[in-house]
ZAGUPA-259502 format. One record per residue (C-alpha): residue number from 1; x, y, z. Coordinates in nm, 4 decimals, decimal comma. Layout:
REM residues N
- pos | c1 | c2 | c3
- NUM | X | Y | Z
...
***
This chain:
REM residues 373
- pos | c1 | c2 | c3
- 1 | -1,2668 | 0,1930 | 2,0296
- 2 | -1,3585 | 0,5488 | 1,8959
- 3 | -1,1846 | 0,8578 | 1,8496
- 4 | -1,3041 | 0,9694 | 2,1526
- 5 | -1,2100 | 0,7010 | 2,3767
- 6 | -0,8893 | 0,7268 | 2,2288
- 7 | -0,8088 | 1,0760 | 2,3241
- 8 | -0,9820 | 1,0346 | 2,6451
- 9 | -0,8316 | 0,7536 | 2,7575
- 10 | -0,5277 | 0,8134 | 2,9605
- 11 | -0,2353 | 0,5957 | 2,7899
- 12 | -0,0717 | 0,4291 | 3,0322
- 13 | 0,3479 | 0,3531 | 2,9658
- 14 | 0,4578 | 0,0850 | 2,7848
- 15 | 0,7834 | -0,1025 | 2,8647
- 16 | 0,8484 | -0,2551 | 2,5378
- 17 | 1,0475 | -0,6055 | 2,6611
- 18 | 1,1566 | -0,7017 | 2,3151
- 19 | 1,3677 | -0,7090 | 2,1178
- 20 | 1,2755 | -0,4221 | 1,8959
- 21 | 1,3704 | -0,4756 | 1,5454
- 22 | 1,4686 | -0,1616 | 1,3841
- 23 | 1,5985 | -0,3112 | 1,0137
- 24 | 1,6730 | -0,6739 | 0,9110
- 25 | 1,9608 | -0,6985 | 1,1270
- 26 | 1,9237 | -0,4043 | 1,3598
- 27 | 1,7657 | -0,4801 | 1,7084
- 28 | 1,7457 | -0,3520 | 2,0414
- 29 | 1,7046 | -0,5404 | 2,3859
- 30 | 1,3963 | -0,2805 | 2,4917
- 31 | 1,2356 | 0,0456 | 2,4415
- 32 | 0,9686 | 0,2340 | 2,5984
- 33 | 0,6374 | 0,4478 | 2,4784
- 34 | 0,5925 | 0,7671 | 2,6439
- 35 | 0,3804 | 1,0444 | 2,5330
- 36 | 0,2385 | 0,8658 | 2,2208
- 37 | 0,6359 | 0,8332 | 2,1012
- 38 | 0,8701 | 0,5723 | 2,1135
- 39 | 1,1846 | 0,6313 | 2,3570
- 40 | 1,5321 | 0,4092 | 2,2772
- 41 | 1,5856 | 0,4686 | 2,6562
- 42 | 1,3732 | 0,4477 | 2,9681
- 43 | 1,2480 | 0,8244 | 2,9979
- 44 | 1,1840 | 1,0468 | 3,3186
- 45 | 0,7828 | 0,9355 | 3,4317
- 46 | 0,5653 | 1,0712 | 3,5829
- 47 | 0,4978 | 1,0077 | 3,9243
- 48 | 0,2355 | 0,7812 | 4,0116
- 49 | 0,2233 | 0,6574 | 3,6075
- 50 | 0,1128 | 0,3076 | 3,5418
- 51 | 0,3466 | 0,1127 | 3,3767
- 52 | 0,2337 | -0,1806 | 3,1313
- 53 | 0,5261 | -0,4290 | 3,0747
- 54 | 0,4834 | -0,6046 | 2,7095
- 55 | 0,6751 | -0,9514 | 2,5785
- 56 | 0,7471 | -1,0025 | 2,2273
- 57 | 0,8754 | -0,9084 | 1,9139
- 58 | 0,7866 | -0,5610 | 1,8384
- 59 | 0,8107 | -0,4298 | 1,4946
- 60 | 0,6834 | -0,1018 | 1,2784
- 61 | 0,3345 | -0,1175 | 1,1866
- 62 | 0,2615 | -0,2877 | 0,8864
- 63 | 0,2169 | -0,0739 | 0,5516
- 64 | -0,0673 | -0,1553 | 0,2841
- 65 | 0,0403 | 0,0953 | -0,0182
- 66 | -0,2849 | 0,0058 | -0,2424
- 67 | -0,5601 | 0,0590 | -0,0567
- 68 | -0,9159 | 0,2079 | -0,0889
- 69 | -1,1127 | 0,3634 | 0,1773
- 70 | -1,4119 | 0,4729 | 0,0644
- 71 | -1,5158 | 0,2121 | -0,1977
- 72 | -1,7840 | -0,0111 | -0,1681
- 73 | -1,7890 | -0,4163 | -0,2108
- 74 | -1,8965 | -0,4404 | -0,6007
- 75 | -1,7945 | -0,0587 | -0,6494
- 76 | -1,9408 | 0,2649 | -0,5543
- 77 | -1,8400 | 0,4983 | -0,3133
- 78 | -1,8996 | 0,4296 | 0,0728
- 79 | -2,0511 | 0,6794 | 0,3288
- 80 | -1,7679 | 0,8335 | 0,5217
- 81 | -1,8793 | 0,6327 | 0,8419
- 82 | -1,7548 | 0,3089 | 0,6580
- 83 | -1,4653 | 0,4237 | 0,5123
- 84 | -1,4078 | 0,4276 | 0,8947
- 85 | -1,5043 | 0,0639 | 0,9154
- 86 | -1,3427 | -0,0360 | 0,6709
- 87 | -0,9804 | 0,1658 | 0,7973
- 88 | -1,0487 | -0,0125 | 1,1451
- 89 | -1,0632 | -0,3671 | 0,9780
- 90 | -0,7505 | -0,2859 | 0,7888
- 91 | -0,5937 | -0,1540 | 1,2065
- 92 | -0,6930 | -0,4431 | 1,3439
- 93 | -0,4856 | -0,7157 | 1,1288
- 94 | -0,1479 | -0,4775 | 1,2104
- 95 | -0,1544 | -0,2078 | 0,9267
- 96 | -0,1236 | 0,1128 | 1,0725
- 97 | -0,0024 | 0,2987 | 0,7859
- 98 | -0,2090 | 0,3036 | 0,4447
- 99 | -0,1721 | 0,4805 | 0,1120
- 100 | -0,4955 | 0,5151 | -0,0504
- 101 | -0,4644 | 0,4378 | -0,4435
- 102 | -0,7619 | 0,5952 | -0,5262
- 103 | -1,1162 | 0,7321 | -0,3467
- 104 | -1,4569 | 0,7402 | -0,4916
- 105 | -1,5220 | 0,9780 | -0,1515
- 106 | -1,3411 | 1,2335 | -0,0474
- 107 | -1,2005 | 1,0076 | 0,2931
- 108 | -0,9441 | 1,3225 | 0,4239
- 109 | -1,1566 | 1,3409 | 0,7511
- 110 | -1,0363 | 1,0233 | 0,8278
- 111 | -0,6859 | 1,1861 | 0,8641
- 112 | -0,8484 | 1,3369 | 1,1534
- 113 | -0,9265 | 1,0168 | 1,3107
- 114 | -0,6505 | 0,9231 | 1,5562
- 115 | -0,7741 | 0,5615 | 1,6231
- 116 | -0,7003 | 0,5082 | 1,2804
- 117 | -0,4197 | 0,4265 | 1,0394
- 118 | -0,1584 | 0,6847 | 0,9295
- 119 | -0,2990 | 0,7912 | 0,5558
- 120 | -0,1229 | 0,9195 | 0,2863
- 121 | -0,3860 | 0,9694 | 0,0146
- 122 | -0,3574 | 1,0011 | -0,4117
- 123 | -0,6752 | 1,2031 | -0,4203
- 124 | -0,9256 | 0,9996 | -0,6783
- 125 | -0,7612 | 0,7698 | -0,9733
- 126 | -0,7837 | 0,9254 | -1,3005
- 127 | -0,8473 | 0,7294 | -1,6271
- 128 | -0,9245 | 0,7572 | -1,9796
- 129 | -1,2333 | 0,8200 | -2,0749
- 130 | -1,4568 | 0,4677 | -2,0940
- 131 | -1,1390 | 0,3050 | -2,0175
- 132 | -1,1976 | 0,1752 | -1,6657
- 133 | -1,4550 | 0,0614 | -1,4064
- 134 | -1,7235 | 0,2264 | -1,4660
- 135 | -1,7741 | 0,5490 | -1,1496
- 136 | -1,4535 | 0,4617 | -1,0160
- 137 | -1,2204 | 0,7460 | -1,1317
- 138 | -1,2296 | 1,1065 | -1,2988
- 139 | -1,2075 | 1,0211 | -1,6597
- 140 | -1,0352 | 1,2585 | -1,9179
- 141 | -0,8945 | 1,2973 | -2,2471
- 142 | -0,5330 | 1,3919 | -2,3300
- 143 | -0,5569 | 1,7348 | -2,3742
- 144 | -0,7175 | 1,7953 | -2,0141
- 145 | -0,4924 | 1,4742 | -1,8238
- 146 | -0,2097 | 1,7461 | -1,7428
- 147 | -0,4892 | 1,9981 | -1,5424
- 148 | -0,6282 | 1,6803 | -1,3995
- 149 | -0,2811 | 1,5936 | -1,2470
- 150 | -0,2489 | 1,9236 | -1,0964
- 151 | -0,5951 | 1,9268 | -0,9493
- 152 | -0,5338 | 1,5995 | -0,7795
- 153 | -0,2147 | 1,6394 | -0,6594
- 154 | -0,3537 | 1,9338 | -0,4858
- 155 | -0,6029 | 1,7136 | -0,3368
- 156 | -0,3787 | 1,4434 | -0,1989
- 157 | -0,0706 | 1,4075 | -0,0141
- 158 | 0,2088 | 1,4438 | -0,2393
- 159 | 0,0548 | 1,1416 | -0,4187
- 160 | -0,1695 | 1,1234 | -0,8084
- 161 | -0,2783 | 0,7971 | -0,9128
- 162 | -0,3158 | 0,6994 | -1,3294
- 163 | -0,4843 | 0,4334 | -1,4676
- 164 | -0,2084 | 0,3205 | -1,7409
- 165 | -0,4006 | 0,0439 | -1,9194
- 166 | -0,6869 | -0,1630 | -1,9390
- 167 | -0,8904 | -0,3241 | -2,1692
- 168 | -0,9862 | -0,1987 | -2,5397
- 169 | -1,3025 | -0,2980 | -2,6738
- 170 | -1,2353 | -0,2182 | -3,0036
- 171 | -0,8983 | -0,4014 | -2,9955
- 172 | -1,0614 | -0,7191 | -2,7395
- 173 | -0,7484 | -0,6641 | -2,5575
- 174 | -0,5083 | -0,4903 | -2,2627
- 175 | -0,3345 | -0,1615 | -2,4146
- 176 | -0,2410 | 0,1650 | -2,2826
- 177 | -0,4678 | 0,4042 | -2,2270
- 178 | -0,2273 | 0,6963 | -2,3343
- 179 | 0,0252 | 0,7492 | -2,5673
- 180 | 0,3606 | 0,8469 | -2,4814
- 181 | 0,3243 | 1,2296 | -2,4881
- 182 | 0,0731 | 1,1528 | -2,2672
- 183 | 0,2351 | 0,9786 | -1,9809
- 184 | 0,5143 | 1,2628 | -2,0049
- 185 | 0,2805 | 1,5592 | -1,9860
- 186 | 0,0984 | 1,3831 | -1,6650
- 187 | 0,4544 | 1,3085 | -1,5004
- 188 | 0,5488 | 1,6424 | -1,5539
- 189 | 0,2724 | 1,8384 | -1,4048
- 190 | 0,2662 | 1,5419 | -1,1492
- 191 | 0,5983 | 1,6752 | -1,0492
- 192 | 0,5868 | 2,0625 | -1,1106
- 193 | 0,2961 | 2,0330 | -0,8703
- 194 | 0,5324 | 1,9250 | -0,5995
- 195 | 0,3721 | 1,5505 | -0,6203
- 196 | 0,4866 | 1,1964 | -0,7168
- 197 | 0,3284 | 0,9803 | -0,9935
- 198 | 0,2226 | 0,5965 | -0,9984
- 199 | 0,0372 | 0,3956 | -1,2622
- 200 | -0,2078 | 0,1066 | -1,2557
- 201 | -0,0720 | -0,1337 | -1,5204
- 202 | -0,1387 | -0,4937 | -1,5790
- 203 | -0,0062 | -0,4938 | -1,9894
- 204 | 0,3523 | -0,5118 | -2,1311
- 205 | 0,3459 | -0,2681 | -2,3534
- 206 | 0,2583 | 0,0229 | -2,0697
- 207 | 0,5979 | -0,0007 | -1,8768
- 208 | 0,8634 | 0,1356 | -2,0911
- 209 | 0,6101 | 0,4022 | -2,1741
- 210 | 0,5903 | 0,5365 | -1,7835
- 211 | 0,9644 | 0,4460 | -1,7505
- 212 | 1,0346 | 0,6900 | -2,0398
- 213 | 0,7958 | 0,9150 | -1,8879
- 214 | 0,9878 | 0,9396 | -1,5375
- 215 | 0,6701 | 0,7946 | -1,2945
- 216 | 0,7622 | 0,7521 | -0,9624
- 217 | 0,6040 | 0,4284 | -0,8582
- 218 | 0,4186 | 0,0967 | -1,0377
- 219 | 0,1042 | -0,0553 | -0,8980
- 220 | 0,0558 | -0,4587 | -0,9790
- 221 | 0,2836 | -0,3984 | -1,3067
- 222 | 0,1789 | -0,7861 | -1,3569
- 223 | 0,3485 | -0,7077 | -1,7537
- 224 | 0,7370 | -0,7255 | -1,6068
- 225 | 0,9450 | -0,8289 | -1,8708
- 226 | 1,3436 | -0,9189 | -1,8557
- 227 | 1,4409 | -0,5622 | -2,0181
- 228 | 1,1729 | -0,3485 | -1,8327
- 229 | 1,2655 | -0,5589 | -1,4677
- 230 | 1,6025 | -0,4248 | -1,5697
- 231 | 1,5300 | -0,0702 | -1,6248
- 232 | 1,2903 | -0,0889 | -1,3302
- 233 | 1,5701 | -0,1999 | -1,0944
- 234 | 1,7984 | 0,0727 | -1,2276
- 235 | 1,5576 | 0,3535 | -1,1832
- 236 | 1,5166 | 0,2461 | -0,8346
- 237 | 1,1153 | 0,2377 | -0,8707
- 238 | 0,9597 | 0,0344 | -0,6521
- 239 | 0,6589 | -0,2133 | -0,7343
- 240 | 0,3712 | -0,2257 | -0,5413
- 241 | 0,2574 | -0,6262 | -0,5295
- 242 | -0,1022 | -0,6932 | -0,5200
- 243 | -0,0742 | -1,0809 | -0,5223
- 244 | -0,3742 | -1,0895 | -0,3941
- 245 | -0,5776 | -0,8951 | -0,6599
- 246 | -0,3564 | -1,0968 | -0,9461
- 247 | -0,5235 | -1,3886 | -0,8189
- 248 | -0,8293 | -1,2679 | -0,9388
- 249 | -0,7324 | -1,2447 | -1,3202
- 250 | -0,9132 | -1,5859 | -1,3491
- 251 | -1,2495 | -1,4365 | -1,2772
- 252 | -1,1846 | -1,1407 | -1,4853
- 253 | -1,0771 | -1,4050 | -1,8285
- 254 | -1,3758 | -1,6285 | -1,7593
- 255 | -1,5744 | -1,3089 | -1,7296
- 256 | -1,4697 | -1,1703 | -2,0364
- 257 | -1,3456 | -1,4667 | -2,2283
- 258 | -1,6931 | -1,4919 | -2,4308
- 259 | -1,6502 | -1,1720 | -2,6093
- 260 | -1,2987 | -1,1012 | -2,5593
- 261 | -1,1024 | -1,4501 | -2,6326
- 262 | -0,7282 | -1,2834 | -2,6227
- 263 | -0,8144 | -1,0661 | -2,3422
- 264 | -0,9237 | -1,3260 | -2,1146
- 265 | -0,6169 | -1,5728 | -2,2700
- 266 | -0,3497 | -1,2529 | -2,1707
- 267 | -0,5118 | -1,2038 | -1,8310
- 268 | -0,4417 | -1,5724 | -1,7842
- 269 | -0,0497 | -1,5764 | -1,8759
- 270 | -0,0181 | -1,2817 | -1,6473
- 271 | -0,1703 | -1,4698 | -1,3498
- 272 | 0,0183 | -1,7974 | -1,4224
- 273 | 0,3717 | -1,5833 | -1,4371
- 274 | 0,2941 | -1,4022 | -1,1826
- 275 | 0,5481 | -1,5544 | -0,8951
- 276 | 0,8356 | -1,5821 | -1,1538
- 277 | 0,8015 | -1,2520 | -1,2257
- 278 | 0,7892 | -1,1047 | -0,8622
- 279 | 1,0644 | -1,3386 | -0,7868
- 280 | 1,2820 | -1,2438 | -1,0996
- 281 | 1,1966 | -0,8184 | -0,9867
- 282 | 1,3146 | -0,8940 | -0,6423
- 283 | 1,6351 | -1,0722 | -0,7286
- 284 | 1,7044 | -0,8306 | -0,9739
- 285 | 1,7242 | -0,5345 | -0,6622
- 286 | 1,3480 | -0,4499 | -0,7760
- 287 | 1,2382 | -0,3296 | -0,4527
- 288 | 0,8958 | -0,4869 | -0,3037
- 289 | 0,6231 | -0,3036 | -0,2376
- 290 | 0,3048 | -0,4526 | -0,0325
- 291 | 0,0060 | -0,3054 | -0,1420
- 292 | -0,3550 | -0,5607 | -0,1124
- 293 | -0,5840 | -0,3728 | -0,3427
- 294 | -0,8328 | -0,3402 | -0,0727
- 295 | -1,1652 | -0,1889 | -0,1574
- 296 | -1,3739 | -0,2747 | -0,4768
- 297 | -1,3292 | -0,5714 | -0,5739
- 298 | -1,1784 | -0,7426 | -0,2244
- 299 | -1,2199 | -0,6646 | 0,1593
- 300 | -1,0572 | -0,5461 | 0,3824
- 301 | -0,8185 | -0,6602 | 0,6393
- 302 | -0,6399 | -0,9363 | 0,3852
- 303 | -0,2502 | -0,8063 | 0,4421
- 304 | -0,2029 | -1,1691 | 0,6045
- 305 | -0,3085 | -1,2939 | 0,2766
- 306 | -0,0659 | -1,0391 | 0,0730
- 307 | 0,2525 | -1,1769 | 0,2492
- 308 | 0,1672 | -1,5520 | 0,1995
- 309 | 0,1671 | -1,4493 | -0,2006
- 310 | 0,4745 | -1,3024 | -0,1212
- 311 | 0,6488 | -1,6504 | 0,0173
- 312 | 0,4460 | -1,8425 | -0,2302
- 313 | 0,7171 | -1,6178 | -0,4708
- 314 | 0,9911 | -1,6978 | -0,3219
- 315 | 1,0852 | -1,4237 | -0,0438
- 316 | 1,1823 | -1,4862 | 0,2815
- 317 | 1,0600 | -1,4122 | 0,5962
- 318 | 1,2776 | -1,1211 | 0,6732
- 319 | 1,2531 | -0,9975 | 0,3020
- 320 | 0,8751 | -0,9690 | 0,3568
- 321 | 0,8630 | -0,8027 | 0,6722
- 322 | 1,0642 | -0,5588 | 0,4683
- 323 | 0,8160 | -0,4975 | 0,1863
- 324 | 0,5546 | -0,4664 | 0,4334
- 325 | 0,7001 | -0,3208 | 0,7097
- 326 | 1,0526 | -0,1012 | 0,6739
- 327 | 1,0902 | -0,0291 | 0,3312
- 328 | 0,7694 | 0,0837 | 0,2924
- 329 | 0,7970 | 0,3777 | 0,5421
- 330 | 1,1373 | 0,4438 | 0,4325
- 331 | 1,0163 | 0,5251 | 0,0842
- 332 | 0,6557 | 0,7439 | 0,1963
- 333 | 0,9044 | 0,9148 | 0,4432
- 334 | 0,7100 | 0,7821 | 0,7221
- 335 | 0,8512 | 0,6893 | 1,0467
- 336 | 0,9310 | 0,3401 | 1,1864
- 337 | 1,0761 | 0,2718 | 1,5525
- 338 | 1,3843 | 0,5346 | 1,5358
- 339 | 1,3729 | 0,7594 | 1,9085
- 340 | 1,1023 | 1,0038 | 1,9343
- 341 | 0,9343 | 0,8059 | 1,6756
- 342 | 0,5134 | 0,8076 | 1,6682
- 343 | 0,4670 | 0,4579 | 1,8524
- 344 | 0,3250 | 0,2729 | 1,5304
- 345 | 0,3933 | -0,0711 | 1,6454
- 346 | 0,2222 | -0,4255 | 1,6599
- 347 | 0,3967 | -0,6883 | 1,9451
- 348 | 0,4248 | -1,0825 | 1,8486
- 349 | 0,5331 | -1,3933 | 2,0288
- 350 | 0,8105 | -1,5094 | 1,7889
- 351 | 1,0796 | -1,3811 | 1,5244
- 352 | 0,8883 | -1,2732 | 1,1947
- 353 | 1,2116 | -1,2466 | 1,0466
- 354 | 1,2292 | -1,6466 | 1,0961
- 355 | 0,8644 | -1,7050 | 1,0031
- 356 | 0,6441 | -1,4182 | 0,8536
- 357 | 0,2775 | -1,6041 | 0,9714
- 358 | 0,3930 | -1,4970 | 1,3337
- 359 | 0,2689 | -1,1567 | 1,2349
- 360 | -0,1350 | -1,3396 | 1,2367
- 361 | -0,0686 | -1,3685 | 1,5776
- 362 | -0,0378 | -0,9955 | 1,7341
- 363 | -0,0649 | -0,9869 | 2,1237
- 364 | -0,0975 | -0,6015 | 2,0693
- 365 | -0,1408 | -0,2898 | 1,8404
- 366 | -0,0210 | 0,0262 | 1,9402
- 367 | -0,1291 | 0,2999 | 1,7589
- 368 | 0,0026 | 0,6789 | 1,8622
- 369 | 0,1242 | 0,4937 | 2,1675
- 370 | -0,2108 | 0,3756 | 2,3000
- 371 | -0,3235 | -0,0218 | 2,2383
- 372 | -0,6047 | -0,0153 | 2,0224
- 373 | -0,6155 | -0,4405 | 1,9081
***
């Protein structure tokens, strides 16, 4: 369905059976969808206004906070019209609300796009220079990382996006890309620029280096330790998952095992920890962030895939639905299914909270109150 059918179409009224789950252990019998919003109780209609009566567990639409729209299979920026696609494959399998970790393009016209996901954008990653995939990000040195901040937080949403670590040829290893002056002086123009922080980072010795630095956020952080789980949990900084990209370490050790032996053997250990250490974060009061690492490397459309990791870990059903569903709205101040709410919302036949695969199985997806999957 386009944009145009969208705002053409005239939405009919949606008497949302239930239950409504609101929280983990908040519900309501019904609700209804008026005017593109959700209403707690049965509005005044129109007369003459068709009326669609809907079955089934209705929750907030899911939340994917790593995401790429705008970067092509194997790298390279997309054209603008498949960013579109690839934010309509994403729709389709129930996330209606994306952050985007990082563009090649510049995808804000998709903002514009209301058959689309909600997007709250970090404006392109930024790296150290030679120190990522190569096109992917701005790259800079030190002394120009703090103007770089500032730029992009001017080009997001409140959002800039730093590649902590990768590998170092020289050293045949994962280290940080910065040194600790560093990761202070991008936090703080991060935040005098009205914006929050996150970090890419896969290696150890990154995290109490951001964590001194005062970042807001941690993408994969696949190099959790005891002490820095600890600190994490009492900064209150979420982690954003990425199971689903951590699965890949194997291809990236066999790819680089040849000429980089204890890279490829450290990429390994991280994969093979990688449940324990999501499960020890979330028991610890770590809170659970889904993010899939869409675009690049993997396609589109694989949240389904992201919550299995996340039971393969340990969670249950009801603690996934709220990495993927509440908590992540919560913390991008997004709405979920409170009155006068945007009507964000995917139906199912059974209680995710019981069994998080129901969510596969949507019956609907209701996107500014119209069903558009």
């Amino acid at each position: 369905m386009s944009t145009t059918d969208v705002a053409e179409a005239a939405a009919p009224i949606l008497h949302l059976r239930g239950p409504i789950l609101l929280g983990p252990e908040e519900e309501l019998e019904g609700a209804w969808v008026a005017g593109g919003l959700v209403h707690h109780e049965k509005p005044e209609l129109p007369s003459g206004a068709e009326i669609r009566e809907i079955d089934g567990f209705v929750v907030p639409g899911l939340a994917d906070l790593h995401c790429h729209l705008g970067i092509a299979d194997g790298g390279g920026g997309t054209t603008l019209a498949e960013a579109r696609v690839q934010a309509l494959v994403d729709r389709d399998s129930g996330v209606l609300l994306i952050r985007d970790a990082g563009s090649i393009i510049d995808n804000s016209p998709l903002q514009r796009q209301d058959d689309l996901p909600r997007l709250i954008r970090c404006g392109r990653h930024l790296a150290r220079t030679r120190r990522y995939l190569i096109g992917y990000a701005d790259e800079v040195e030190p002394e120009d990382l703090p103007a770089a901040v500032t730029r992009e937080a001017g080009r997001g949403d409140g959002w800039v996006k730093l590649v902590g670590d990768w590998i170092d040829r020289g050293v045949g290893d994962l280290t940080p890309c910065w040194e600790a002056q560093d990761f202070v002086a991008a936090a703080d123009a991060a935040h005098a620029a009205g914006a929050r922080i996150t970090t890419h980072t896969f290696d150890e010795e990154t995290l109490p280096l951001v964590l001194d630095a005062g970042f807001d956020c941690l993408e994969h952080a696949t190099g959790l330790t005891d002490e820095t789980i600890r600190r994490v949990a009492e900064a209150g900084i979420p982690v954003v998952t990425t199971l689903v990209n951590i699965d890949e370490f194997e291809t990236y050790a066999s790819q680089g095992e040849k000429k980089f032996p204890a890279y490829a053997a450290h990429m390994r250990r991280l994969r093979t920890g990688r449940y324990d250490r999501t499960r020890d974060a979330h028991d610890a009061g770590v809170q659970l962030l889904v993010g899939t690492d869409s675009g690049g490397v993997l396609g589109h459309g694989i949240i389904h895939d992201e919550l299995d990791e996340l039971d393969a870990a340990g969670l249950s059903a009801t603690e996934i639905l709220e990495a993927a569903a509440w908590a992540p709205r919560r913390f991008l101040g997004a709405p979920g299914l409170e009155d006068g709410a945007p009507a964000d919302l995917i139906v199912v036949p059974a209680d995710p909270r019981e069994d998080h695969r129901i969510l596969r199985e949507r019956s609907h997806v209701v996107l500014g109150g119209r069903q558009v999957a």
